[in-house]
TIRO-2110 file (N, C-alpha, C; in Angstrom, 1 decimal):
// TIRO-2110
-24.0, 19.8, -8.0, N, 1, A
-23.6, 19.3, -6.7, CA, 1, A
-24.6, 18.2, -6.3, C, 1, A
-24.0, 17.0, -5.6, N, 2, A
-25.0, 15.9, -5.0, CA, 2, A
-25.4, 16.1, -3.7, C, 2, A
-26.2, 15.9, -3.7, N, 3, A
-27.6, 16.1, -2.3, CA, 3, A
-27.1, 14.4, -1.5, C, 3, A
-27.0, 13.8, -0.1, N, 4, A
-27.0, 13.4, 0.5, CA, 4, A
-28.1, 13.1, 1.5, C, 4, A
-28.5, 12.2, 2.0, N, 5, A
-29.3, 12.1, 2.6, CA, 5, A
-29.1, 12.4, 4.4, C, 5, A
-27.8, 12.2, 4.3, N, 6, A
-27.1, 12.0, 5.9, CA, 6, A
-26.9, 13.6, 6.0, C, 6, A
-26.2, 14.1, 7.0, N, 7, A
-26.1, 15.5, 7.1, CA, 7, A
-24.9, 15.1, 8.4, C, 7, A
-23.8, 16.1, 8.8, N, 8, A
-23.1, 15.9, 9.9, CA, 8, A
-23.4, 16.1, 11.0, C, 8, A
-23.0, 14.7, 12.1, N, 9, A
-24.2, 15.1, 13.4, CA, 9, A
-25.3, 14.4, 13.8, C, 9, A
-25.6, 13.3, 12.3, N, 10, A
-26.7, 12.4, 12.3, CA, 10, A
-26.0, 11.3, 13.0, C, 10, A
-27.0, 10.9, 13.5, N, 11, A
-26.7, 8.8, 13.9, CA, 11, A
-26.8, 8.4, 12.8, C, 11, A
-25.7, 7.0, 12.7, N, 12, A
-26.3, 6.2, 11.4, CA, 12, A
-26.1, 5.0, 11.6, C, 12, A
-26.6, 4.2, 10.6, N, 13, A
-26.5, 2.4, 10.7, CA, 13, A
-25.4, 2.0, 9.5, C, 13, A
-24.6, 1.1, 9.8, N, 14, A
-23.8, 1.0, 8.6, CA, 14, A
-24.6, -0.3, 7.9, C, 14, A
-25.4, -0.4, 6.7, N, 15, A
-25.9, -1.7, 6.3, CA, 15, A
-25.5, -2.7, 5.5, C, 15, A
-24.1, -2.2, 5.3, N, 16, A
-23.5, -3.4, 4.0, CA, 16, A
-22.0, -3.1, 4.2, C, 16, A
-21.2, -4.3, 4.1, N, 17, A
-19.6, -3.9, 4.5, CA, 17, A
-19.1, -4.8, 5.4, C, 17, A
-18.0, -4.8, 6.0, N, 18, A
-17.3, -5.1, 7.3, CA, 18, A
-17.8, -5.0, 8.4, C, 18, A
-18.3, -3.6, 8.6, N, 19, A
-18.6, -3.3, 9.7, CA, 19, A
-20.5, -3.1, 9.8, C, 19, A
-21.0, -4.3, 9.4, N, 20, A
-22.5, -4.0, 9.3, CA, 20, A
-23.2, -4.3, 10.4, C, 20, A
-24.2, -3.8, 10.8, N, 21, A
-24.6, -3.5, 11.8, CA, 21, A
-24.0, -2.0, 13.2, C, 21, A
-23.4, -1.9, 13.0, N, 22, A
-22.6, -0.8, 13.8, CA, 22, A
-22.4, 0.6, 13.4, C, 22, A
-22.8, 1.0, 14.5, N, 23, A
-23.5, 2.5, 15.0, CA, 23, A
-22.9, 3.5, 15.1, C, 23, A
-23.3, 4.7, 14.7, N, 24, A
-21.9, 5.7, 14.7, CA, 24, A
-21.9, 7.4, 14.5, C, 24, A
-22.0, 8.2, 14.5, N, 25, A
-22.4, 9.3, 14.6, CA, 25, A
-21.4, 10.4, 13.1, C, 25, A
-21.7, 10.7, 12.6, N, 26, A
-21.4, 11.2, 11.7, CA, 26, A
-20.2, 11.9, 11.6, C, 26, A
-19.3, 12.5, 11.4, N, 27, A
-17.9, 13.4, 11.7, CA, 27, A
-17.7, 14.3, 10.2, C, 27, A
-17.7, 13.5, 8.9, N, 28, A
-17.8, 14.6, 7.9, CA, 28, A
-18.6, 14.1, 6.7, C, 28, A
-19.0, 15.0, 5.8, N, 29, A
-19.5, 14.8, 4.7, CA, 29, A
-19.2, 15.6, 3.9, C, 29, A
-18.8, 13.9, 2.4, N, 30, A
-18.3, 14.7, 1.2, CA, 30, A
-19.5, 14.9, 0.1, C, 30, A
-20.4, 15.8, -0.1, N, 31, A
-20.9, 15.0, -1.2, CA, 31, A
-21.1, 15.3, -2.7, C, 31, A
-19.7, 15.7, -3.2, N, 32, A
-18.7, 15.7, -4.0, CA, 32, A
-18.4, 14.3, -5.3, C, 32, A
-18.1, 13.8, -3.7, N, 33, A
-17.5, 12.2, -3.7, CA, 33, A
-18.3, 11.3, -3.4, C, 33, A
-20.1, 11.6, -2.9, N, 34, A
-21.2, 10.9, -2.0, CA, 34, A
-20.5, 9.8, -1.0, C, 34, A
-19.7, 10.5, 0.0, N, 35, A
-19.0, 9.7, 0.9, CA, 35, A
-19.0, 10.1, 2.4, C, 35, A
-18.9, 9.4, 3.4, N, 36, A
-19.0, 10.2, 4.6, CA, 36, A
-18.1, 9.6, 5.4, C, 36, A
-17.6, 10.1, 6.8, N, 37, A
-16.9, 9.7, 7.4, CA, 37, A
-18.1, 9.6, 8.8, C, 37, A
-17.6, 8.0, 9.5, N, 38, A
-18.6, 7.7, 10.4, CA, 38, A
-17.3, 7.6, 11.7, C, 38, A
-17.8, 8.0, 13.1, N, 39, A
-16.9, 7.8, 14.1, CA, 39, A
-16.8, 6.2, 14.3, C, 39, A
-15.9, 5.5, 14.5, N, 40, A
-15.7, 3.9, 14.9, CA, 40, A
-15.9, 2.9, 14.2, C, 40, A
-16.2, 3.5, 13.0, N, 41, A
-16.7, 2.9, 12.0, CA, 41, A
-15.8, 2.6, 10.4, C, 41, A
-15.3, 1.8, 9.7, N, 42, A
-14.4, 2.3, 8.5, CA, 42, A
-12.8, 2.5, 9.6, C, 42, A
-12.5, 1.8, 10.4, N, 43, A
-10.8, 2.1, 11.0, CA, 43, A
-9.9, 1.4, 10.0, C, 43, A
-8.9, 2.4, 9.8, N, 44, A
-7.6, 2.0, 9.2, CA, 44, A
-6.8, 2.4, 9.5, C, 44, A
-5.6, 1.9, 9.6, N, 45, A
-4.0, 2.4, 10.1, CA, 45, A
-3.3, 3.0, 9.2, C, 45, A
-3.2, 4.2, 9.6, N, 46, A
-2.0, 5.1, 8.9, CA, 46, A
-0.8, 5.3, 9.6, C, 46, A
0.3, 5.6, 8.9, N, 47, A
1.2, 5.6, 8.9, CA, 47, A
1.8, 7.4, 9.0, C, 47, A
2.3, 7.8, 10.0, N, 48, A
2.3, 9.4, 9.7, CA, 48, A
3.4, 9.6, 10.7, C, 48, A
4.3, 10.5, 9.7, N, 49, A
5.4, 11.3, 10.0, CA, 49, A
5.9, 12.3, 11.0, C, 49, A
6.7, 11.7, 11.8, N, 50, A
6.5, 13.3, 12.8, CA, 50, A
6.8, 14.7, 11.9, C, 50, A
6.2, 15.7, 12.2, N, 51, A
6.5, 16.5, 11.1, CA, 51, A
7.2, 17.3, 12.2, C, 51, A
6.4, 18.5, 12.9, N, 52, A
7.4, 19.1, 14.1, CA, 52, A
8.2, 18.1, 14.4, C, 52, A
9.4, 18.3, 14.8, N, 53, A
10.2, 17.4, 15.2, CA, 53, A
9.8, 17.2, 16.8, C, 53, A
9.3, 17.9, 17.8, N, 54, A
8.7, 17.3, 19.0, CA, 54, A
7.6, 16.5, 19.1, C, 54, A
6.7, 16.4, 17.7, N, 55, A
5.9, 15.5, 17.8, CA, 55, A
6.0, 14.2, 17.1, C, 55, A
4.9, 13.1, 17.9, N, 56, A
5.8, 11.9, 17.7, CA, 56, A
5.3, 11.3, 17.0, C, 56, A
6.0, 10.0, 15.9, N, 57, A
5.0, 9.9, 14.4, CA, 57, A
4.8, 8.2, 15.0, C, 57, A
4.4, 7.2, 13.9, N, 58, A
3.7, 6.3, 14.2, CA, 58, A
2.6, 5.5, 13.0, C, 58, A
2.3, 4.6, 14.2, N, 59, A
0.9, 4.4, 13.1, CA, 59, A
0.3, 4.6, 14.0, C, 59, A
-1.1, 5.4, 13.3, N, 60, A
-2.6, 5.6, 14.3, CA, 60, A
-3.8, 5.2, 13.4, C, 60, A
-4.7, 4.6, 14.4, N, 61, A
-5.7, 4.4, 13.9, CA, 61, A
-6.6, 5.4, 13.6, C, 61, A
-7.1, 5.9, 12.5, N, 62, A
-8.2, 6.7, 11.9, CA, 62, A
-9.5, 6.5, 11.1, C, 62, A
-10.5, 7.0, 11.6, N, 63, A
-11.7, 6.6, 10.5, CA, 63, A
-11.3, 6.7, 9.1, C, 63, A
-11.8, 5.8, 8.0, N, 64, A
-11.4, 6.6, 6.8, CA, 64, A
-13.1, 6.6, 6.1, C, 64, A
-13.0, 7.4, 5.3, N, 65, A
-14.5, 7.7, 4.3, CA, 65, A
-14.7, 6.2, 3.9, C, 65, A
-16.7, 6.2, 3.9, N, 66, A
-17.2, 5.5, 3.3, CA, 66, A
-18.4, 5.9, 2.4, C, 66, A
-19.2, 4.9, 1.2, N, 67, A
-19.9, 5.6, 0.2, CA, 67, A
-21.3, 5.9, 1.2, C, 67, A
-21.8, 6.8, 1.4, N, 68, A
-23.2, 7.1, 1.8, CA, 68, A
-23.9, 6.5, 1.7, C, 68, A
-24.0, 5.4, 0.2, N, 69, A
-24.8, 4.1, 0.5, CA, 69, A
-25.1, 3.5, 1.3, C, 69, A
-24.1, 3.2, 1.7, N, 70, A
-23.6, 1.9, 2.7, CA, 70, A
-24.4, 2.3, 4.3, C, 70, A
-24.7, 3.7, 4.4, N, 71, A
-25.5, 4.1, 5.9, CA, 71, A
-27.0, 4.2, 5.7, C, 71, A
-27.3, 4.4, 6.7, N, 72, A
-28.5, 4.7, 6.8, CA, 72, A
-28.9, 5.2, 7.9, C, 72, A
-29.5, 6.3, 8.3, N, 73, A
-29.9, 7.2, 9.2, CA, 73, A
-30.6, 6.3, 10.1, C, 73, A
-30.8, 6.3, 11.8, N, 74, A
-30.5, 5.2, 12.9, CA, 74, A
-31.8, 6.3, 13.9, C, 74, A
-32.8, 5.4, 13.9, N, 75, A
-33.8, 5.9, 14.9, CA, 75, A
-33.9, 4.9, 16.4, C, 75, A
-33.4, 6.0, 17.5, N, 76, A
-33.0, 5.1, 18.6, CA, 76, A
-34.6, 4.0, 19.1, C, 76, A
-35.4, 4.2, 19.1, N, 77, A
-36.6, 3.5, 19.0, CA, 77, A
-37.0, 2.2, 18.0, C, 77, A
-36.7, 2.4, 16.7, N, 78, A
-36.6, 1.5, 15.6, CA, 78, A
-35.9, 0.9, 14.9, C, 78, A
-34.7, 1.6, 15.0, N, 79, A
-33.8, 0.9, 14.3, CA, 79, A
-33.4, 1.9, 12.7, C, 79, A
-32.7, 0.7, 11.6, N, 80, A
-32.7, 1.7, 10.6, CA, 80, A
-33.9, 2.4, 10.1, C, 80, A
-33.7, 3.6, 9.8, N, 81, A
-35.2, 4.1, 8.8, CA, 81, A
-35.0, 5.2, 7.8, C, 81, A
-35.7, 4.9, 7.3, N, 82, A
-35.6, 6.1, 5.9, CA, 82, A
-36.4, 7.6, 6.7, C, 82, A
-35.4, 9.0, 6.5, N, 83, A
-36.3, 10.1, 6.8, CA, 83, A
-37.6, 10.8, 6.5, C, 83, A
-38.6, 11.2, 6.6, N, 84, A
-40.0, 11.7, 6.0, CA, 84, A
-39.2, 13.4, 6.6, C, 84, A
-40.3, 14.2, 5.7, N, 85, A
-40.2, 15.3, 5.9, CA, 85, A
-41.5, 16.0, 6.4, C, 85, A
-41.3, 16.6, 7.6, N, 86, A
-42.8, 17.3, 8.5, CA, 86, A
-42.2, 18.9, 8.4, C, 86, A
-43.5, 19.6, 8.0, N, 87, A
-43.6, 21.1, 7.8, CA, 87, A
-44.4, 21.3, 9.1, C, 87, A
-44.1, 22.5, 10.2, N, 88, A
-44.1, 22.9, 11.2, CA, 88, A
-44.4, 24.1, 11.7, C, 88, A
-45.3, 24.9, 11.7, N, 89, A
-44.9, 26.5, 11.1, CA, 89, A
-44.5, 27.0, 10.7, C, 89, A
-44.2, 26.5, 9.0, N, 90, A
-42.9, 26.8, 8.3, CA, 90, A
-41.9, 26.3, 8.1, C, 90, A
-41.8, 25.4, 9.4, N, 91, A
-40.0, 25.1, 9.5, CA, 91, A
-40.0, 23.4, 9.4, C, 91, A
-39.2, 23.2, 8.5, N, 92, A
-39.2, 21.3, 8.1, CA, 92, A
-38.2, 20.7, 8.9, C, 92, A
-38.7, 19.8, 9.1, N, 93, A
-37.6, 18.6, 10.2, CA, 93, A
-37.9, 17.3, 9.6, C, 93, A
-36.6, 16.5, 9.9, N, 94, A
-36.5, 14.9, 9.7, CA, 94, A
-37.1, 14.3, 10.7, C, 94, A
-38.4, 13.4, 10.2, N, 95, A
-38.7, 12.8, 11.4, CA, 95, A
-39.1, 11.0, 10.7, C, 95, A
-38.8, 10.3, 11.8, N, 96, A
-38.8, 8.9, 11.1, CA, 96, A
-39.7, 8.4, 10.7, C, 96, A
-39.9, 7.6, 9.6, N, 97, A
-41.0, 6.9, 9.1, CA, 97, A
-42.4, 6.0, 9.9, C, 97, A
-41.2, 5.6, 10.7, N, 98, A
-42.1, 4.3, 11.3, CA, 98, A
-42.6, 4.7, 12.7, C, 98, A
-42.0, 5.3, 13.7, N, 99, A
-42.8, 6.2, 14.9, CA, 99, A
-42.8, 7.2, 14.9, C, 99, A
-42.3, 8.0, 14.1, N, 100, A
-42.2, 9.5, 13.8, CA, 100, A
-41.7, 10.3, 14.7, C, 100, A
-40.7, 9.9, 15.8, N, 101, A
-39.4, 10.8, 16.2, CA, 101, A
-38.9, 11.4, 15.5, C, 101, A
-38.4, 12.5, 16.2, N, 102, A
-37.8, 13.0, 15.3, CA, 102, A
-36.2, 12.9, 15.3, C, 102, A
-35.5, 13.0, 14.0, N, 103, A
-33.7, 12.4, 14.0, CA, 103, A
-33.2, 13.4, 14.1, C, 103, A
END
């Protein structure tokens, strides 16, 4: 199984792509596929069927997956940064490189 660096729930930066520079909060992670799905980020139009017949079909816009690469974990003080790991009585947390908030 592949290890990820993002987790769901994180902020992130998108750094390469269409949509670079732009900010987004995490919604799923595959890392399977090393891919993740960012909110506002990665939109594409689908096309979908009403299936119940009372509900109504269309096209909608939806996030779709992108490579994990492409983000990078978003420290509201600094900008993008790579995570460090701080041990705490025991207990480890992500905290940023460069001012050392924690993400």
């Amino acid at each position: 199984m592949n290890k990820l660096h993002v987790k769901t729930g994180d902020t992130v930066i998108v750094i390469s792509g269409d949509d670079k520079g732009k900010t987004g909060k995490v919604l799923e992670v595959s890392p399977k596929e090393g891919k993740v799905i960012v909110e506002g980020v990665n939109i594409v139009k689908k096309h979908v069927k009403p299936r119940p017949p009372q509900e109504s079909g269309g096209i909608i816009e939806a996030p779709a997956a992108m490579y994990a690469s492409k983000v990078q974990l978003y420290c509201k003080k600094c900008g993008a940064t790579r995570p460090a790991a701080k041990i705490e009585n025991g207990k480890k947390t992500r905290v940023c490189t460069k001012c050392g908030a924690e993400l």
